[in-house]
C-alpha positions as CSV (number, residue, x, y, z in Angstrom):
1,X,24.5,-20.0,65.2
2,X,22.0,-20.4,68.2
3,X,19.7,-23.3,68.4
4,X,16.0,-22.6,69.2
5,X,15.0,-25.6,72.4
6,X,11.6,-26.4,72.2
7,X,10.2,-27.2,75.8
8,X,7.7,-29.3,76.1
9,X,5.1,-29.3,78.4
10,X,3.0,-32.5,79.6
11,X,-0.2,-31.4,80.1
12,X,-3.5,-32.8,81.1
13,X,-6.5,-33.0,79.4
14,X,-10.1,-34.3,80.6
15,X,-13.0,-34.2,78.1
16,X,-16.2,-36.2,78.7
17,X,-15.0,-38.0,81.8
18,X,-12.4,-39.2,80.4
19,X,-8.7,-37.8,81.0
20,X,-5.7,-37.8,78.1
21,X,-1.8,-36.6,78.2
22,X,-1.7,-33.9,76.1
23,X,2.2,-32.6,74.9
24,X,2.7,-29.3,74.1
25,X,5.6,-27.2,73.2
26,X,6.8,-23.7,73.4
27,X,4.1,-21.6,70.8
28,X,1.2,-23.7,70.6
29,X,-1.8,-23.0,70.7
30,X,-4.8,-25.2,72.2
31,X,-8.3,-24.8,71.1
32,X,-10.3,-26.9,73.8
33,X,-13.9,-28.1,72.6
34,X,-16.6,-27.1,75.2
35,X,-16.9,-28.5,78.5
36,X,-13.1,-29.8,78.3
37,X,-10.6,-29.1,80.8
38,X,-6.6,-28.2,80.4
39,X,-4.7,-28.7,83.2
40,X,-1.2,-27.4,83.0
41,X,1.7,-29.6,84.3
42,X,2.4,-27.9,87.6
43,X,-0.7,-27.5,88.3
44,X,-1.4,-31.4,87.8
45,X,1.3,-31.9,90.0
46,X,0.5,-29.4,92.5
47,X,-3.0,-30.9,92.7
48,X,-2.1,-34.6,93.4
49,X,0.3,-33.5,95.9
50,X,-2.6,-32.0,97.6
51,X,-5.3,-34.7,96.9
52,X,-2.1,-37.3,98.3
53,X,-1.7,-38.6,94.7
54,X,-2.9,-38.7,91.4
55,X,-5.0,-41.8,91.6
56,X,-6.8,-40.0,94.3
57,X,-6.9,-37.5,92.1
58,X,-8.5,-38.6,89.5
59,X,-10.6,-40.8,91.1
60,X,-12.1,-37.2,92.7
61,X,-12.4,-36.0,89.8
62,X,-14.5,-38.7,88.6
63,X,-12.3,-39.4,85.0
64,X,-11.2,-42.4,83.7
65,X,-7.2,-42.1,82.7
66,X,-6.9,-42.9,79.2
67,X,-3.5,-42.3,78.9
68,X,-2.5,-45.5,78.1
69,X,-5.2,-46.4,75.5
């Protein structure tokens, strides 16, 4: 008996501004509202190593991080 592992992916979302965490796992699907952004997790990570760090990041990107609201 095999156990399916559901991976779960921490994704970024920015909507409005303003940017939220966003946890996925393996099969969902992710309708985004218009003018909303997914970022996938490598690629969020890939893009604050490049901008040297994620409040550099964001703070090019112009969002407020609501991820602890």
């Amino acid at each position: 008996m095999g156990v399916d592992i559901l991976m779960a992916s921490h994704d970024i979302l920015i909507r409005s501004g303003w940017l939220w965490a966003l946890d996925r796992s393996d099969g969902d699907v992710t309708g985004l509202p218009e003018g909303a952004s997914l970022i996938l997790e490598n690629d969020w990570k890939q893009m604050c190593e490049a901008a040297g760090g994620e409040k550099a990041l964001i703070a090019a990107l112009g969002a407020e991080d609501m991820r602890d609201e």
